[in-house]
C-alpha positions as CSV (number, residue, x, y, z in Angstrom):
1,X,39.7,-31.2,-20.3
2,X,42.2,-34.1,-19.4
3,X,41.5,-37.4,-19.4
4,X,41.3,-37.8,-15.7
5,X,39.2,-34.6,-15.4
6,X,37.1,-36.0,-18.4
7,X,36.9,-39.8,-17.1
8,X,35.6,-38.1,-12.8
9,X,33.4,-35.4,-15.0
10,X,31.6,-39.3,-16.9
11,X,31.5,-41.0,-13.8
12,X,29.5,-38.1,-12.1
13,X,27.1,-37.7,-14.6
14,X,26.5,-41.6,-14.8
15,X,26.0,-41.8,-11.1
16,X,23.4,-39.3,-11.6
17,X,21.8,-40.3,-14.7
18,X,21.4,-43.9,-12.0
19,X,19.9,-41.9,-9.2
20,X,17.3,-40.1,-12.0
21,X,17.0,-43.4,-13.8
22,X,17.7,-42.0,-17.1
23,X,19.9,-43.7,-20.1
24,X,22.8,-41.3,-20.5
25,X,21.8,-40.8,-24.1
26,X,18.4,-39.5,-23.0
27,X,20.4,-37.0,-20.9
28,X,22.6,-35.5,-23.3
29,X,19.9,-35.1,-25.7
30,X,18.2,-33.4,-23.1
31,X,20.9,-30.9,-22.5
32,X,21.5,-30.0,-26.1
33,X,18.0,-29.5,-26.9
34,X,17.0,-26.0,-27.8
35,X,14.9,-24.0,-25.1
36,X,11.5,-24.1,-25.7
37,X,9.8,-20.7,-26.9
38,X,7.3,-21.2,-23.6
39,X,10.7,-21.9,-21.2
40,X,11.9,-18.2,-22.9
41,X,9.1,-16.4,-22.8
42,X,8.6,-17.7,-18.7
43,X,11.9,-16.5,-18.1
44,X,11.4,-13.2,-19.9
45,X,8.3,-12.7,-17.8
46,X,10.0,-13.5,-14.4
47,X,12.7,-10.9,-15.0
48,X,9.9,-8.3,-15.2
49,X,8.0,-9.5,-12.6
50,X,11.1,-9.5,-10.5
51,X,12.0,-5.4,-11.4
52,X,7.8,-4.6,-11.0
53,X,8.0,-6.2,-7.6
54,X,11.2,-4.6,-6.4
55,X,10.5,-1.2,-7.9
56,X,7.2,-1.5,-5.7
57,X,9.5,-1.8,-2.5
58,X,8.4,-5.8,-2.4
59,X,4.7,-4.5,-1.9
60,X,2.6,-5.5,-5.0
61,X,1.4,-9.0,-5.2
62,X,0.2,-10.8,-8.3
63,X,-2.9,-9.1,-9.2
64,X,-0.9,-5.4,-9.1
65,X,2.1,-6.9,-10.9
66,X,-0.1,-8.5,-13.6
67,X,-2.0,-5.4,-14.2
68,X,1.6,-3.8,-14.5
69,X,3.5,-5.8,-16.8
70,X,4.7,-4.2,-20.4
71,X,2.1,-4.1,-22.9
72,X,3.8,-6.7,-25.3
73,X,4.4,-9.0,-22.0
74,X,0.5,-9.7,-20.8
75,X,0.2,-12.6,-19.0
76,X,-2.8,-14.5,-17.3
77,X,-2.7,-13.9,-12.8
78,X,-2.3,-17.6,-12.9
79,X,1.1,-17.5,-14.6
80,X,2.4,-14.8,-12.7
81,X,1.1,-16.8,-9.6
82,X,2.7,-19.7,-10.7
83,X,6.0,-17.4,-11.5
84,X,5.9,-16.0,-8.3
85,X,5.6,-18.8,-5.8
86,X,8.2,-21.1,-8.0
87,X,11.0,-18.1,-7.3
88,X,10.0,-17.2,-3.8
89,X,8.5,-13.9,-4.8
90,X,5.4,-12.5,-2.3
91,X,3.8,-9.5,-1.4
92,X,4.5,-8.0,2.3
93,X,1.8,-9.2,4.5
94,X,-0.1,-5.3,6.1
95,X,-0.3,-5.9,9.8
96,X,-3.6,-5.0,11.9
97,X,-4.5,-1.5,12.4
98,X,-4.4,0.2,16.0
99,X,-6.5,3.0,17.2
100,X,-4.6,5.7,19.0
101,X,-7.3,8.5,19.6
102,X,-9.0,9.2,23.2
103,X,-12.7,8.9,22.9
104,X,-13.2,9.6,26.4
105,X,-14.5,13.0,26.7
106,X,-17.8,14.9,27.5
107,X,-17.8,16.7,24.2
108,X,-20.9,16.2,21.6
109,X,-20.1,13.3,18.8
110,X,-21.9,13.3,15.7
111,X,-24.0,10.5,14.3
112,X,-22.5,8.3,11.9
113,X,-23.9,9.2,8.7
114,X,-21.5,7.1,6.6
115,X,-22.8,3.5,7.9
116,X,-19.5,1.9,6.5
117,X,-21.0,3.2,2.8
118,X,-17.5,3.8,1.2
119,X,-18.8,4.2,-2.9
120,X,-18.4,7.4,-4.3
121,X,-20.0,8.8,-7.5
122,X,-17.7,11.8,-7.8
123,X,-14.3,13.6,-6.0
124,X,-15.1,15.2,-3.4
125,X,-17.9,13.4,-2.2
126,X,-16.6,11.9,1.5
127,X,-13.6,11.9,3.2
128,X,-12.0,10.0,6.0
129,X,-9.6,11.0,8.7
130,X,-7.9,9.4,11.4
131,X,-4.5,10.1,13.7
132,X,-1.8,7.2,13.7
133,X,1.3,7.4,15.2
134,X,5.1,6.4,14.5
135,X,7.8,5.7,17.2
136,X,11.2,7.1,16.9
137,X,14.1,7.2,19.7
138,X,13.3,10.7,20.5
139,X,9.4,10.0,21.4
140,X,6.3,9.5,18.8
141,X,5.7,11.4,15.7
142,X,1.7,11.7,15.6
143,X,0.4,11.7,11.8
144,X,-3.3,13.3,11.1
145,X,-4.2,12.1,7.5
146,X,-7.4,12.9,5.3
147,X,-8.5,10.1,2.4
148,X,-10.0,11.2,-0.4
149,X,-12.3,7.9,-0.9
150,X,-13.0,9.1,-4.5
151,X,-9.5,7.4,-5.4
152,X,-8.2,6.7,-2.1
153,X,-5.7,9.7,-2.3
154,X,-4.4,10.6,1.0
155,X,-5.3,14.7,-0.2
156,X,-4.4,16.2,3.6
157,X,-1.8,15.2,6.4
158,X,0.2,16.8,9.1
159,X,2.8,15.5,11.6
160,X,3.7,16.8,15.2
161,X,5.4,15.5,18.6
162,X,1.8,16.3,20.0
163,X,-1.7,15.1,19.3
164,X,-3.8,18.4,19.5
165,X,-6.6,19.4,17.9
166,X,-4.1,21.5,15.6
167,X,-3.0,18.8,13.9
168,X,-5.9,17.5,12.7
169,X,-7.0,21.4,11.9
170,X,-4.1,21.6,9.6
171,X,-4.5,18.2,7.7
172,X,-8.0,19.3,7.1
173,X,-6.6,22.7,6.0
174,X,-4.3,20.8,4.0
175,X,-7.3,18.8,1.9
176,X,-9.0,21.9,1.3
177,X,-6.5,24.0,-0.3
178,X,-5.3,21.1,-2.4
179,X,-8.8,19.8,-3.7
180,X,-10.7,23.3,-3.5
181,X,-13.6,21.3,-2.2
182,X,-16.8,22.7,-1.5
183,X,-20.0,22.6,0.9
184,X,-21.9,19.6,1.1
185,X,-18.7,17.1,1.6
186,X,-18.7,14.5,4.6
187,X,-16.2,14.3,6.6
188,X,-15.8,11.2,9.0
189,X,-13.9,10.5,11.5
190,X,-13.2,8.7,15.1
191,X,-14.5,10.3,18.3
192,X,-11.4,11.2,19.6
193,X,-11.5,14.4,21.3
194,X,-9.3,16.3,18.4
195,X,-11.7,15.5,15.9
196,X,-14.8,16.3,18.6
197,X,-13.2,19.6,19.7
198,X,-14.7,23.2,18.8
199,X,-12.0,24.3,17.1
200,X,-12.1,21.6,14.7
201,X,-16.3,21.3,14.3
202,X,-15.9,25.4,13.6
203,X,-13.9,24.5,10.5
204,X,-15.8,21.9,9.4
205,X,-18.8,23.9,9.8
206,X,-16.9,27.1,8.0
207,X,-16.2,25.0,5.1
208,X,-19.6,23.8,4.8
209,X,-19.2,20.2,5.5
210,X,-21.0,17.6,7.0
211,X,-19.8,15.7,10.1
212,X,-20.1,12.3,10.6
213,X,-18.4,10.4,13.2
214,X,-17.9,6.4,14.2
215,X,-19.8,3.9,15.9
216,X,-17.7,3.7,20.0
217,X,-15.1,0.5,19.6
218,X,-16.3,-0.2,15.7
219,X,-12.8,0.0,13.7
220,X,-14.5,-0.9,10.6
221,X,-17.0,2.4,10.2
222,X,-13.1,4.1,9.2
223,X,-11.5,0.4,7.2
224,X,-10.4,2.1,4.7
225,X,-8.4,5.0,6.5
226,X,-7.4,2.4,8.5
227,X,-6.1,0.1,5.7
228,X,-4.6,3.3,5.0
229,X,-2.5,2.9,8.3
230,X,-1.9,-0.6,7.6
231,X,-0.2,0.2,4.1
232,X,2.3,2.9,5.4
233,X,3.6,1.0,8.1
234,X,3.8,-2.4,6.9
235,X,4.9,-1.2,3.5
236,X,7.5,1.3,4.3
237,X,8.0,2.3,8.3
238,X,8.1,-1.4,9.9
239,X,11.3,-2.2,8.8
240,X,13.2,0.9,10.0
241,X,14.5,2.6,12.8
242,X,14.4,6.4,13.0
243,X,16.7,8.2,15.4
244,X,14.7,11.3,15.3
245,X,11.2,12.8,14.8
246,X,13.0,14.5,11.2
247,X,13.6,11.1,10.0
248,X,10.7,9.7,10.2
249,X,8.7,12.8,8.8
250,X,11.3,12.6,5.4
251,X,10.1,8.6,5.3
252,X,6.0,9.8,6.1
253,X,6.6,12.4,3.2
254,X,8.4,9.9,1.0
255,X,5.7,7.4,0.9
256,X,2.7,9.6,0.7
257,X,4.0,12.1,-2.1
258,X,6.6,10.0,-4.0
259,X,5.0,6.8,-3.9
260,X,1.5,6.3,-2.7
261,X,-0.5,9.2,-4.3
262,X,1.8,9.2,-7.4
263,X,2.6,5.2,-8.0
264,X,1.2,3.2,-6.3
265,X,-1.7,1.2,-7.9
266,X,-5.4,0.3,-6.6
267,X,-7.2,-2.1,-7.3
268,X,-10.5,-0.2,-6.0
269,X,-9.3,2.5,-9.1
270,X,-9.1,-0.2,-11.8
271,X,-5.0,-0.4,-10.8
272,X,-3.7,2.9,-11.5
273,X,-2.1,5.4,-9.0
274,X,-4.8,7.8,-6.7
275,X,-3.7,10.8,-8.2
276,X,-3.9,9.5,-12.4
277,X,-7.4,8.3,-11.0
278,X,-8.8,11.4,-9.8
279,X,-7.4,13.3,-13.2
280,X,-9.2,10.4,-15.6
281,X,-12.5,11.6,-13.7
């Protein structure tokens, strides 16, 4: 360094050691004193909290990223709180739910056995299932899912440019032949007229289930197949723009088989992925 690039580089850090109101001698101790083991270890942390939360597509929020960090790297919610709001670092905020099936019809509803009673003792027990829809530049994409609440897997969907009673048939379909479940389940659901339709009451009653069915207007007799909802869109549709009906199907099929059945952690299943839960049962 020169002298006059050494005599600016003295004068700057005394016009700041004036505005802190700190000796100079004070500061350079400062700056040549080792980092402290706590100052490491927070910036060791942060690094993984930063790859956890990016890996989880900026969805998990301190209580999933603490349950996630390394085993040699456990550290209290507080300090990943504390991590987290120092660096700017938050979970995406899921956006309220919007019913989209027509309950207006003459057909017969059935009572609503559930009464909002979402605890399980085993797989298999009671499911959920509900119609959502996406918009793309080509018209909506209608999406018929089936949650598992034993583990909140999403077990049966189906997608199609229309909102027929087929679609909600072949979700079903889909739930069956991938759980193998038996007579005696529950199946609840809106009253929209798919769900209230023959065609779809014949199947439930071939299979041996139970129908149960809403309260009219009462969103929260479905909250969690409507958190559900809330999760896909505000988590990984919200934020794009499909062209077509095939785009948005590859980004439906992305989240539900890539990432939300297989990875993505639950604090109702003790933070591990719907799928790992309903193996550990």
């Amino acid at each position: 360094m020169s002298g006059l690039k050494k005599h600016r580089f003295e004068f700057r850090i005394a016009k700041m050691c004036q505005a802190l109101n700190v000796s100079r001698s004070g500061y350079y101790a400062y700056i040549k004193r080792p980092e402290s083991n706590r100052s490491v270890e927070n910036r060791k942390l942060l690094d993984t909290i930063r790859d956890i939360h990016i890996k989880s597509h900026r969805i998990y929020g301190s209580p999933q990223i603490t349950k996630n960090l390394l085993a040699d790297q456990k550290a209290s919610r507080g300090r990943v709180v504390r991590l987290m709001q120092a660096n700017g670092i938050r979970s995406k905020v899921v956006k309220k739910y919007k019913a989209t099936t027509n309950s207006i019809h003459n057909l017969p509803v059935a009572d609503n056995l559930l009464n909002q009673n979402f605890k399980t003792s085993k797989p298999c027990e009671k499911w959920l299932s509900d119609i959502t829809y996406i918009p793309t530049d080509k018209g909506w994409l209608y999406l018929a899912g089936v949650l598992e609440l034993h583990g909140r897997a999403l077990v049966g969907w189906a997608m199609d440019s229309r909102m027929k009673t087929e679609l909600v048939s072949v979700a079903l379909k889909q739930a069956v032949g991938r759980t193998g479940a038996t007579k005696g389940l529950t199946v609840h659901s809106g009253r929209g007229v798919q769900y209230a339709s023959k065609k779809y009451q014949r199947l439930l009653k071939r299979n041996g289930f139970i129908r149960s069915m809403s309260r009219k207007g009462n969103c929260y007799d479905n909250a969690p197949m409507e958190s559900f909802w809330g999760k896909l869109k505000m988590e990984w549709l919200n934020e794009r723009h499909f062209k077509t009906r095939a785009e948005a199907k590859k980004a439906v099929f992305e989240y539900i088989e890539l990432f939300y059945n297989r990875r993505r952690t639950h604090s109702s299943n003790g933070y591990i992925p719907p799928f790992m839960h309903s193996k550990a049962v």
